[in-house]
Residue frames as a rotation matrix with the C-alpha (Angstrom) as fourth column:
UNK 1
-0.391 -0.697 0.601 15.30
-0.122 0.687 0.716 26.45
-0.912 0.207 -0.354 1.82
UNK 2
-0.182 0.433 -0.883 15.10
-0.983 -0.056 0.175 26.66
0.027 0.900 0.436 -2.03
UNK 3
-0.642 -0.199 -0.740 13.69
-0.478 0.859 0.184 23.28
0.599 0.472 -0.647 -3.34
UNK 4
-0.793 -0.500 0.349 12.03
-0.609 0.627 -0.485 21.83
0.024 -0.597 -0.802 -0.32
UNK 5
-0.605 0.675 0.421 8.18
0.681 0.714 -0.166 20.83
-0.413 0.186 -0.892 -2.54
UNK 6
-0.745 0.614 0.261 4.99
-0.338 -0.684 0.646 21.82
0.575 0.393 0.717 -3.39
UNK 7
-0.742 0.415 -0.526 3.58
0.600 0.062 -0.797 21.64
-0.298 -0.908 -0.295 0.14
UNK 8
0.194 0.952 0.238 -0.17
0.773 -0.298 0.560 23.50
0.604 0.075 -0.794 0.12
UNK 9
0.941 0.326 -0.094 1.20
0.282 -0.597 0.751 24.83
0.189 -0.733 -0.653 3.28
UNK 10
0.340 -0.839 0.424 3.70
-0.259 -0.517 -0.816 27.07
0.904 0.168 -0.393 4.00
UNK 11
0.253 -0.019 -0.967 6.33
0.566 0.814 0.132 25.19
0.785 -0.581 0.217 6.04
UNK 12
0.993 0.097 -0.065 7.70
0.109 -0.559 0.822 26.90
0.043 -0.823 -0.566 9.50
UNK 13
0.218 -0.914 -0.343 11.23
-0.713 0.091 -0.696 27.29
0.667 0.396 -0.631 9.62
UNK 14
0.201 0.362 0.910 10.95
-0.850 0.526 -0.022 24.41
-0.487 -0.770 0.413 12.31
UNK 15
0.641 0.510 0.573 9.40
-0.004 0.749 -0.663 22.50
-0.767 0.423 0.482 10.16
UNK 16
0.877 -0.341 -0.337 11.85
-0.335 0.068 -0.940 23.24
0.344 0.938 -0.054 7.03
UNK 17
-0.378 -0.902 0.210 15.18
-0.926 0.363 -0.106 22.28
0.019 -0.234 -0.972 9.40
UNK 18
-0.087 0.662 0.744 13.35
-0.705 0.486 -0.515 19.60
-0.703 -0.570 0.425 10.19
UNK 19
0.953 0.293 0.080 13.02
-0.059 0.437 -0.898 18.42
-0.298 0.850 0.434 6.71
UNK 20
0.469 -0.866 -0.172 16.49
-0.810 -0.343 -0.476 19.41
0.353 0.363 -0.862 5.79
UNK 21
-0.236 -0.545 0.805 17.88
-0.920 0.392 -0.005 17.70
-0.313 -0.741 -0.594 8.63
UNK 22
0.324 0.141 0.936 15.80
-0.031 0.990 -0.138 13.99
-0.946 0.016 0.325 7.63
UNK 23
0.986 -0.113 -0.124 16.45
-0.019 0.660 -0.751 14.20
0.167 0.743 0.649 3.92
UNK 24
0.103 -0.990 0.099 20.47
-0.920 -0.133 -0.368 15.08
0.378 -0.053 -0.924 5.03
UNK 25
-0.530 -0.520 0.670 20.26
-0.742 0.666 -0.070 11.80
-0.411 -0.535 -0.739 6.87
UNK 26
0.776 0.246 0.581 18.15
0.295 0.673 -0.678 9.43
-0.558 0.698 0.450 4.36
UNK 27
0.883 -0.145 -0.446 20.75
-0.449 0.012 -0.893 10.72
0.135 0.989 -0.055 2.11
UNK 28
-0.284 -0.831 0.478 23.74
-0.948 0.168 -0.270 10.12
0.144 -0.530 -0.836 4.54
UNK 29
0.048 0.088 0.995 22.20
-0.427 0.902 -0.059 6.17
-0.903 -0.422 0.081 5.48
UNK 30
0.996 0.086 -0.020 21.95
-0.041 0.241 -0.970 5.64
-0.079 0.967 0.244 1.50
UNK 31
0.618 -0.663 -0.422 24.92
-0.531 0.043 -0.846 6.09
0.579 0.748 -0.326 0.80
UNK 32
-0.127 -0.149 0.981 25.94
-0.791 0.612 -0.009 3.90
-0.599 -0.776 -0.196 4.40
UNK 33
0.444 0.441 0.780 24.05
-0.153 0.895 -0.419 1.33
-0.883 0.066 0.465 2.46
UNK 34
0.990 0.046 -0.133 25.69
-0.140 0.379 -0.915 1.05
0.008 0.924 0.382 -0.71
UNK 35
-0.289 -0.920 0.264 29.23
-0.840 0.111 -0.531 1.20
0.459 -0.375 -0.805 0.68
UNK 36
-0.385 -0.114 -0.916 27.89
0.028 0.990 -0.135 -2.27
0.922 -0.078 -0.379 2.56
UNK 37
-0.894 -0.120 0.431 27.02
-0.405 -0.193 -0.894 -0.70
0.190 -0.974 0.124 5.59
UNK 38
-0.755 0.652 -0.070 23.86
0.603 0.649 -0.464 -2.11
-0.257 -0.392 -0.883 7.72
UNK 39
-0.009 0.786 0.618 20.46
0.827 -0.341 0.447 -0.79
0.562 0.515 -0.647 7.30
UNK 40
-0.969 0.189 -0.160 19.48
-0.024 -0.716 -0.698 2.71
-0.246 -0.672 0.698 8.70
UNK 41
0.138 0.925 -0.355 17.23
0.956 -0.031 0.290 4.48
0.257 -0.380 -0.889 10.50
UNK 42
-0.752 -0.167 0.637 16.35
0.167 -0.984 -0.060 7.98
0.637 0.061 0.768 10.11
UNK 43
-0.636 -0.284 -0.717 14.63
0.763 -0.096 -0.639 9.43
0.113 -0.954 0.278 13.41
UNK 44
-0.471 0.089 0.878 11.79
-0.013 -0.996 0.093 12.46
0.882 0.032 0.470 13.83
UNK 45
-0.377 0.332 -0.865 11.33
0.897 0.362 -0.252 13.02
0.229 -0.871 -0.434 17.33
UNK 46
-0.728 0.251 0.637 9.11
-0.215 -0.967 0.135 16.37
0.650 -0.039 0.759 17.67
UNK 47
-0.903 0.430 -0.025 6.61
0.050 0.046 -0.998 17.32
-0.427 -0.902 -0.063 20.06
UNK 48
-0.261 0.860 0.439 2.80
0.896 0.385 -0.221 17.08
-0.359 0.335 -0.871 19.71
UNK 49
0.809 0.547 -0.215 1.39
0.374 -0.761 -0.530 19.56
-0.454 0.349 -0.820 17.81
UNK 50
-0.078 -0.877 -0.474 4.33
-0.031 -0.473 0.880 20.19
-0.996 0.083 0.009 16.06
UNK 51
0.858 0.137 -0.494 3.32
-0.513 0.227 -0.828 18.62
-0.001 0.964 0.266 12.25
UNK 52
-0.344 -0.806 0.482 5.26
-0.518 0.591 0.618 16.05
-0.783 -0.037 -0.621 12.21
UNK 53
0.683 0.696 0.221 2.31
0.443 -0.154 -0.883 14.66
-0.581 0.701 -0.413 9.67
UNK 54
0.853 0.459 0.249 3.62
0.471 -0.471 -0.746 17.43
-0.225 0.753 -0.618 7.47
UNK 55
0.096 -0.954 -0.286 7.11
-0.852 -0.227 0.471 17.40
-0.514 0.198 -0.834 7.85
UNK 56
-0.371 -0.282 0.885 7.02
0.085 0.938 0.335 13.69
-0.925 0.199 -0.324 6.79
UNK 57
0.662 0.704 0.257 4.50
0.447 -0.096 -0.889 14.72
-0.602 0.703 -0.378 3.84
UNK 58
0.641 -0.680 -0.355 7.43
-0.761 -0.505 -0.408 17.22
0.098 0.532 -0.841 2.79
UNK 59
-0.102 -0.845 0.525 9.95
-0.419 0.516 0.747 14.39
-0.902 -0.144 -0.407 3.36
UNK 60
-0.166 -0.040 0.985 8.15
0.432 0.895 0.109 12.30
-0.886 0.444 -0.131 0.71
UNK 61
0.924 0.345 0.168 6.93
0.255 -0.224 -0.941 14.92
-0.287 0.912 -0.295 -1.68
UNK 62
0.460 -0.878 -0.135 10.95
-0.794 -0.474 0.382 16.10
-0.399 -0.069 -0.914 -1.71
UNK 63
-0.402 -0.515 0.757 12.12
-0.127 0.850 0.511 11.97
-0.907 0.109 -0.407 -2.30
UNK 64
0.139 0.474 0.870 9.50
0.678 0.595 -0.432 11.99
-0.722 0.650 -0.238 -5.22
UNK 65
0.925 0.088 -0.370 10.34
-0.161 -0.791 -0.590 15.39
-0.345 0.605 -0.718 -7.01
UNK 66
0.067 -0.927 0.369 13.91
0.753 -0.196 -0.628 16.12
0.654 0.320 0.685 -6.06
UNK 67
0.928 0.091 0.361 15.40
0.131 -0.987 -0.090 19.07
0.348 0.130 -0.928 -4.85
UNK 68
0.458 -0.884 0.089 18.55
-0.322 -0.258 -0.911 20.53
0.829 0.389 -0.403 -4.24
UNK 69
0.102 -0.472 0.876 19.73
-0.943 0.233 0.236 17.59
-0.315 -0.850 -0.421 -1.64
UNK 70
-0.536 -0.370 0.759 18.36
-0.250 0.928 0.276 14.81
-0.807 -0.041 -0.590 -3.19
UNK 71
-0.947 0.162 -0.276 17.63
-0.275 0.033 0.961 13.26
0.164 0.986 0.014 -6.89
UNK 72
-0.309 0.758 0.574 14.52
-0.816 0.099 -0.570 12.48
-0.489 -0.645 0.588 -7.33
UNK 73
-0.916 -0.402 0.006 13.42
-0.395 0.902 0.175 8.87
-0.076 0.158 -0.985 -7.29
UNK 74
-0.136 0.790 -0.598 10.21
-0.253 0.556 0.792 5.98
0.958 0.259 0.124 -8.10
UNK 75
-0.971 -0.222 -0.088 9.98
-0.054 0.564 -0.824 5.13
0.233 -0.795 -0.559 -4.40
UNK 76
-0.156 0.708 -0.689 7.64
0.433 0.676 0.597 3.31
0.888 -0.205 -0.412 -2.34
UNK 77
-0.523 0.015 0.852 5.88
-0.676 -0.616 -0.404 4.24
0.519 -0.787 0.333 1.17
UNK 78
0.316 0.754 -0.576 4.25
0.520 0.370 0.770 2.38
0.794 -0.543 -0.275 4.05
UNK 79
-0.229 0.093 0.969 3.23
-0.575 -0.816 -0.058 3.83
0.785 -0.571 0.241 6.81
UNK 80
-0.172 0.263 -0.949 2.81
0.434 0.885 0.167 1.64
0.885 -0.383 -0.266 9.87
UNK 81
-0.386 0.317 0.866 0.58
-0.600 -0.800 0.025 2.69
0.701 -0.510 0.499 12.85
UNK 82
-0.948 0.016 -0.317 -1.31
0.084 0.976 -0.203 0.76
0.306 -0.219 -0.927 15.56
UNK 83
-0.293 0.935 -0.199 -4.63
0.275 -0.117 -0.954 2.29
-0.916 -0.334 -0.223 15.27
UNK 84
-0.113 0.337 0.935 -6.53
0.988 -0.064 0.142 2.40
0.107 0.939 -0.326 11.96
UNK 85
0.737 0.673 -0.053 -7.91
0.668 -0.738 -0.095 5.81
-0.103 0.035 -0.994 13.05
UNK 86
0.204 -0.691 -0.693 -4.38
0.241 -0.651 0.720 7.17
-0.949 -0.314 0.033 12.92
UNK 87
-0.794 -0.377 0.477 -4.13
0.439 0.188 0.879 6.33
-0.420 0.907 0.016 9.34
UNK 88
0.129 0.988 -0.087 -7.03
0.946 -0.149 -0.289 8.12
-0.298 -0.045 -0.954 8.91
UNK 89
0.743 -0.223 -0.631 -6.06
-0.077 -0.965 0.250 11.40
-0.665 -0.137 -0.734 10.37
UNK 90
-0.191 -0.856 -0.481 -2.56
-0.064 -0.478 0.876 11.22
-0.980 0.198 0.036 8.88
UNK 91
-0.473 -0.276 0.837 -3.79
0.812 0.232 0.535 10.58
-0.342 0.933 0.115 5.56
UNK 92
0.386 0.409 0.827 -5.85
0.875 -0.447 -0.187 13.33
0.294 0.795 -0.530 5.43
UNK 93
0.697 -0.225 -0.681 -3.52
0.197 -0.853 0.483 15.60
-0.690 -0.471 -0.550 6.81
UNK 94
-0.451 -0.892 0.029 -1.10
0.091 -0.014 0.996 14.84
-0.888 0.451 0.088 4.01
UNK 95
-0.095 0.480 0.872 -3.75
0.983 0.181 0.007 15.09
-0.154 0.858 -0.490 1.75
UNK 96
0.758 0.568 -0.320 -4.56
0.608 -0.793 0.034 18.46
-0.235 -0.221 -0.947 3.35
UNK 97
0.668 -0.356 -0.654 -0.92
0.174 -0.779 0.602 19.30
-0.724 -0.516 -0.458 2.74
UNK 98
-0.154 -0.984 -0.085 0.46
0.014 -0.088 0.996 18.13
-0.988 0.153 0.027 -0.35
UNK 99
0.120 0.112 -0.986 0.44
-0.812 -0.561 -0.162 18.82
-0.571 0.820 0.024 -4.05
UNK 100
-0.570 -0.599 -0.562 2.30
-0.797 0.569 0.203 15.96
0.198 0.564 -0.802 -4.93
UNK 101
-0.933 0.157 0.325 0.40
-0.140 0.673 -0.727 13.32
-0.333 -0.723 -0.605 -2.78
UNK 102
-0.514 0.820 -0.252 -2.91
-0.738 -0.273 0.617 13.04
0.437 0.503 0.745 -4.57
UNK 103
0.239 0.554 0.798 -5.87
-0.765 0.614 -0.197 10.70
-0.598 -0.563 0.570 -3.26
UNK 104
0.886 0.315 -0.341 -4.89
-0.456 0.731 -0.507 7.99
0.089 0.605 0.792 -5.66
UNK 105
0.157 -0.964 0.214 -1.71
-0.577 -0.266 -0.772 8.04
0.801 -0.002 -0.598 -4.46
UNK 106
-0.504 -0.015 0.864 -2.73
-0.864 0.024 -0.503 6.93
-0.013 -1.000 -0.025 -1.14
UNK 107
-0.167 0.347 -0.923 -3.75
-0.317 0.867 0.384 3.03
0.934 0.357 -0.035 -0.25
UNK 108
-0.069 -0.078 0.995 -5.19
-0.904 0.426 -0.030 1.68
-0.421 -0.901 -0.100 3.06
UNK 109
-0.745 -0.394 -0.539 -4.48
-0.490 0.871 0.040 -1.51
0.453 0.294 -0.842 3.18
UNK 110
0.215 0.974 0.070 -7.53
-0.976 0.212 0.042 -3.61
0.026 -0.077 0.997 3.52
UNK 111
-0.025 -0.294 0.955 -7.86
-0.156 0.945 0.287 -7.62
-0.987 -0.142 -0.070 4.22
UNK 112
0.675 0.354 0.647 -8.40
0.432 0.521 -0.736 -7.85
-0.598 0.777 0.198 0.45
UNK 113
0.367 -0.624 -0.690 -5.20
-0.873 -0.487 -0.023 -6.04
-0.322 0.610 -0.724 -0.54
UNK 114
0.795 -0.204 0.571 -3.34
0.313 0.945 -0.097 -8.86
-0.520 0.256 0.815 -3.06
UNK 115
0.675 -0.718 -0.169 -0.26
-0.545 -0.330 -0.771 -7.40
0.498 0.613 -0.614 -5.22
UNK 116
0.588 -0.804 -0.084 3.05
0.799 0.594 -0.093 -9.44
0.124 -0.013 0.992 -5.64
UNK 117
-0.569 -0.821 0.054 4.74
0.770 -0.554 -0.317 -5.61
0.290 -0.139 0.947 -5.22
UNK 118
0.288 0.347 -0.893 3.40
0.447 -0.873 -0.195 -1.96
-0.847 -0.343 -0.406 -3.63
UNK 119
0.510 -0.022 0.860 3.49
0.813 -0.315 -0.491 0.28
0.282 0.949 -0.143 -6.93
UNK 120
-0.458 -0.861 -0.220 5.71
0.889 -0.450 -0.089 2.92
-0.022 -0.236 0.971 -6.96
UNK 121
-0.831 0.202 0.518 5.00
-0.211 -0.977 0.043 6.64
0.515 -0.073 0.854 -6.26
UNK 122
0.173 0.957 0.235 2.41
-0.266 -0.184 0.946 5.60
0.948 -0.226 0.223 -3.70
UNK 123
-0.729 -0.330 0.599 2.02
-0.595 -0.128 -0.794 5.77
0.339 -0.935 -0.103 0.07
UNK 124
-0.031 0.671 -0.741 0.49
0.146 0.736 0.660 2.44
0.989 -0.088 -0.121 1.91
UNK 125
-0.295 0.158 0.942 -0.95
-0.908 -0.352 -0.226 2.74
0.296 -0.923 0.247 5.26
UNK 126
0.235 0.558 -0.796 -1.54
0.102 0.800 0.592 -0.19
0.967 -0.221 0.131 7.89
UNK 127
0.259 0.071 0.963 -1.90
-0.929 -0.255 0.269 -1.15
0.265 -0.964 0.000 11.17
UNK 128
-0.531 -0.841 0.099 -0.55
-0.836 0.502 -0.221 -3.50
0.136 -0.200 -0.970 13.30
UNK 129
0.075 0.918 0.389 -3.92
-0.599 0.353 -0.718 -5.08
-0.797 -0.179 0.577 13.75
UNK 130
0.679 0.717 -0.161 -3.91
-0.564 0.369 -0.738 -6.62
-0.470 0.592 0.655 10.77
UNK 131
-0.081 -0.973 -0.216 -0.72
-0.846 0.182 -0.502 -7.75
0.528 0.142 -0.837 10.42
UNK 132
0.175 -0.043 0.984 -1.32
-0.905 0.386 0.178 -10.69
-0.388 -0.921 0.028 12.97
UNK 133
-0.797 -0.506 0.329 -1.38
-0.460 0.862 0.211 -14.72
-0.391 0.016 -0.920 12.26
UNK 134
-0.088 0.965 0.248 -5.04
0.766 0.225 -0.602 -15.07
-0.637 0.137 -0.759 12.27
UNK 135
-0.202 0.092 -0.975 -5.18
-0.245 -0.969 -0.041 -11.97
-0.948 0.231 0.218 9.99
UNK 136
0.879 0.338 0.336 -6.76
0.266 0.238 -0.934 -12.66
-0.396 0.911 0.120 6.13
UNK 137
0.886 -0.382 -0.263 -3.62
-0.464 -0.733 -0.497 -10.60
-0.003 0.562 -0.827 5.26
UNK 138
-0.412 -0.903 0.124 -0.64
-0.894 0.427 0.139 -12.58
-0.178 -0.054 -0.983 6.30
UNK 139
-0.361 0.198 0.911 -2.41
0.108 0.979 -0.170 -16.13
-0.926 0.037 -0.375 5.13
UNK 140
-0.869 -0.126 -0.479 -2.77
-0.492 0.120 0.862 -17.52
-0.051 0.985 -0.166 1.64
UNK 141
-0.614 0.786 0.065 -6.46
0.668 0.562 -0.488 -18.87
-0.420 -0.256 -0.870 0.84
UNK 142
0.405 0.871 -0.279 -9.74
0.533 -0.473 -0.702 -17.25
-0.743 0.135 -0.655 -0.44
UNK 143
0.817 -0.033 0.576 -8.02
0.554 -0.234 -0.799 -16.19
0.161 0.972 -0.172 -3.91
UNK 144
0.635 -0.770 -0.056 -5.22
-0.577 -0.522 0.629 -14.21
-0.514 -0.367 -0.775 -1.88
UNK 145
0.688 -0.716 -0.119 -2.12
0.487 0.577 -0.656 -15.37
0.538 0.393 0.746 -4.23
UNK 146
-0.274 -0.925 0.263 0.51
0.134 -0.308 -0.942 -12.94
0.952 -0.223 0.208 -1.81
UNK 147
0.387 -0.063 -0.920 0.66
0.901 -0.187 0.391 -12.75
-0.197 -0.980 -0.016 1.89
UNK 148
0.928 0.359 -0.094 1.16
0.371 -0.886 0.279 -9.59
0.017 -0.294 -0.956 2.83
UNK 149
0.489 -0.872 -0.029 4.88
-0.187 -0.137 0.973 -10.47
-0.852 -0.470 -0.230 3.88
UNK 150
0.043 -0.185 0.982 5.28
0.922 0.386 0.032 -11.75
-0.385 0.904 0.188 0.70
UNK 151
0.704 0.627 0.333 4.18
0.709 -0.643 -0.288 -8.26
0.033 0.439 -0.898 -0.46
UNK 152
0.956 -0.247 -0.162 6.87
-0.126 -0.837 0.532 -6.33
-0.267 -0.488 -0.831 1.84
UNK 153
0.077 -0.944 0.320 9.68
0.013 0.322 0.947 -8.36
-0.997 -0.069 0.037 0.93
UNK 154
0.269 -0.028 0.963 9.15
0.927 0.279 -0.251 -8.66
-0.262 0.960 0.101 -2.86
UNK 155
0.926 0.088 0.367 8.78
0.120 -0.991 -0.064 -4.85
0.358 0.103 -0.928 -2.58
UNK 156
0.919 -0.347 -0.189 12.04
-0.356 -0.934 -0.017 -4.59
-0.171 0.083 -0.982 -1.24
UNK 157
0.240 -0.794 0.559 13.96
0.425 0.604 0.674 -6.74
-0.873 0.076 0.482 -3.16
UNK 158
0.239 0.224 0.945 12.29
0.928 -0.338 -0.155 -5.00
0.284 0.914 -0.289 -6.25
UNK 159
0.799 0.149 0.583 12.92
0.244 -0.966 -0.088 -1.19
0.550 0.213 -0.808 -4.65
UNK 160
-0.197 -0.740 -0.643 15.86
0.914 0.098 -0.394 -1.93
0.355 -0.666 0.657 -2.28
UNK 161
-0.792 -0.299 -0.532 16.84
0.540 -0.751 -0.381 1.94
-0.285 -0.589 0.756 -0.81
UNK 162
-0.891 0.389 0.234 13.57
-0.085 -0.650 0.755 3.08
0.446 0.653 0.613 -2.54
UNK 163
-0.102 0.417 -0.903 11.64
0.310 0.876 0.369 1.53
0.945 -0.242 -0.219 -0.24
UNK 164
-0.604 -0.081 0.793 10.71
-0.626 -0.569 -0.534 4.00
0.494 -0.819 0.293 2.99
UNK 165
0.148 0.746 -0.649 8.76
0.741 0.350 0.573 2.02
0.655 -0.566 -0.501 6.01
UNK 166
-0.479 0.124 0.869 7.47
-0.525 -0.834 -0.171 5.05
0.703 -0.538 0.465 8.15
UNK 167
-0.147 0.572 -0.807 6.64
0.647 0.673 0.359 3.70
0.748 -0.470 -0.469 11.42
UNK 168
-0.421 0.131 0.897 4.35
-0.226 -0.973 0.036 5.96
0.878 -0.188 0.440 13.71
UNK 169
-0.180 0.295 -0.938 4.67
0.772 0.634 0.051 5.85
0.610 -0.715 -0.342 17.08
UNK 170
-0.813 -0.077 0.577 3.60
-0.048 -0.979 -0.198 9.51
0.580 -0.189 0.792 18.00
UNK 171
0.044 0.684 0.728 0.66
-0.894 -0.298 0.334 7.69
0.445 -0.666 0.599 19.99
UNK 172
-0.247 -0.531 -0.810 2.23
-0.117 0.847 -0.519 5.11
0.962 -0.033 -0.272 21.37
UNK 173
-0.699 0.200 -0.687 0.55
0.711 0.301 -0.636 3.39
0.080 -0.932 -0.353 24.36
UNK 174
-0.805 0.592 -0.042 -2.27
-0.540 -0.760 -0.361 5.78
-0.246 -0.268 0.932 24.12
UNK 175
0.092 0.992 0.080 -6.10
-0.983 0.104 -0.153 4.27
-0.160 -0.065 0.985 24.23
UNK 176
0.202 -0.351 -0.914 -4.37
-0.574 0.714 -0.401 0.71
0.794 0.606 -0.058 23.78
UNK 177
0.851 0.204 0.483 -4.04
-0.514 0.136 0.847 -2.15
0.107 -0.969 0.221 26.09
UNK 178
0.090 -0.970 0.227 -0.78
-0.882 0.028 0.470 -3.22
-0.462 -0.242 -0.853 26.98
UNK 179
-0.182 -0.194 0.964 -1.27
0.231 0.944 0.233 -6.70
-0.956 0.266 -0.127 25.24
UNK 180
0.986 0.044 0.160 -2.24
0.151 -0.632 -0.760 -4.03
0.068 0.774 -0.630 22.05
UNK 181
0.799 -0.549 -0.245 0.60
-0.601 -0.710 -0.367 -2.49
0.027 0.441 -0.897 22.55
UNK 182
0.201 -0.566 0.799 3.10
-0.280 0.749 0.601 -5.63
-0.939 -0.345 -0.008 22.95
UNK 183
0.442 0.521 0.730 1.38
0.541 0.494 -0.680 -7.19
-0.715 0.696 -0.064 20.31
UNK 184
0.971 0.231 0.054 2.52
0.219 -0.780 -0.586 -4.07
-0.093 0.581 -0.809 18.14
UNK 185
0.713 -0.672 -0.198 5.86
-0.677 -0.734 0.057 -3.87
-0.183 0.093 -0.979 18.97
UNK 186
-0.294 -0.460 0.838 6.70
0.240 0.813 0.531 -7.31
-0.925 0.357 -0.129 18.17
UNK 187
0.685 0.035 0.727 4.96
0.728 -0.071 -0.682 -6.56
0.027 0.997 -0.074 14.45
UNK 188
0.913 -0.336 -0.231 7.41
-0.399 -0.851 -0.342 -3.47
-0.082 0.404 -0.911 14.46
UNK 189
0.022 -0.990 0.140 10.38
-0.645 0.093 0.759 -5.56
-0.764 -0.107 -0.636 15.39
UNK 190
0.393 0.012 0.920 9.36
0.490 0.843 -0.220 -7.93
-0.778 0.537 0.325 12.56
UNK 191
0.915 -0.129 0.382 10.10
0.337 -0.277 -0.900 -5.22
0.222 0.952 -0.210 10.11
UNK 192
0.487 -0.866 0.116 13.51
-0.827 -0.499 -0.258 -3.76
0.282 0.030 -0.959 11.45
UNK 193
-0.120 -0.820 0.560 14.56
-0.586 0.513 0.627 -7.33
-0.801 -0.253 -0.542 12.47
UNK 194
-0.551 -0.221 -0.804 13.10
-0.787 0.459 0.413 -9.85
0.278 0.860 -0.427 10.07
UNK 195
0.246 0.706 0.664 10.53
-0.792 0.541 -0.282 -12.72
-0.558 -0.456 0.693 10.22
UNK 196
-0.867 -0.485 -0.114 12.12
-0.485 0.772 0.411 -16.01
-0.112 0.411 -0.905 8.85
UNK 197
-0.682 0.673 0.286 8.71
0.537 0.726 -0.428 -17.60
-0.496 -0.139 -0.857 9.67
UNK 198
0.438 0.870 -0.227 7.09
0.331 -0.390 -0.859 -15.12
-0.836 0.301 -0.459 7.90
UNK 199
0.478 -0.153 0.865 9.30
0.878 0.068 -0.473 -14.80
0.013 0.986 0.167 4.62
């Protein structure tokens, strides 16, 4: 497929339908959304060991160039995971794989993150861990002028459709205790439903 980055690594053809196939449907839910339709969700369900990591890595370096599917655009990234150590691995697998992605590019999100917006061209990583009630991140205090939610929502009033939340659940329910993993899938429904109590 002509166009589809400047991946490090040469993709499989797997791995390039694969791409094809998500930016055809980020481009197909865009354009859902601006006709009025409801948000979307765009879907990669692959097996382990497959690079999924590095199909998503081509997903974003493809939204931030261009190529002959879609324009290319200022957009935003978070990544949501429920183990810090995933964000770990997947960042440096996308480091390991893209051109475009650069280490400055990349932000873990830390109790001392503060920004009224996520900056554009850059990929944020958290976990659901920190995302809680008792969390430094979702509470105002100790020089913190944005909650976190404050953060996610400003960001996507300010980037609407530019605005990707990647949530990874490729280890879902794995080394986690079931009140972990609850815990985790309420914070996921907060972002695809909405948190009124939480802005």
């Amino acid at each position: 497929m002509e166009g589809i980055g400047i991946m490090k690594l040469e993709l499989k053809d797997f791995q390039e339908s694969a791409v094809n196939d998500l930016i055809n449907q980020i481009v197909y839910a865009k354009n859902e959304i601006r006709q009025g339709g409801a948000l979307q969700a765009v879907v990669l369900s692959s097996p382990t060991g497959s690079g999924k990591t590095v199909i998503i890595a081509a997903v974003m370096e493809a939204i931030l160039e261009g190529n002959d599917q879609i324009s290319a655009e200022e957009a935003v990234f978070l990544w949501l995971s429920d183990q810090p150590e995933l964000n770990k691995q997947s960042r440096k697998k996308i480091l390991d794989a893209s051109d475009r992605i650069r280490e400055n590019d990349i932000v873990i999100i830390d109790s001392d993150f503060d920004q009224e917006t996520f900056d554009p061209g850059k990929l944020y990583f958290v976990n659901t861990q920190k995302l809680g009630k008792d969390k430094l991140l979702t509470q105002k205090g100790d020089n913190r002028v944005f909650t976190i939610w404050e953060t996610i929502n400003n960001t996507h009033l300010r980037f609407g459709e530019r605005f990707y939340l990647i949530i990874d659940e490729a280890h879902r329910g794995m080394n986690i205790s079931t009140r972990e993993e609850n815990f985790s899938k309420t914070i996921v429904q907060k972002f695809i439903f909405g948190s009124p109590e939480d802005g």
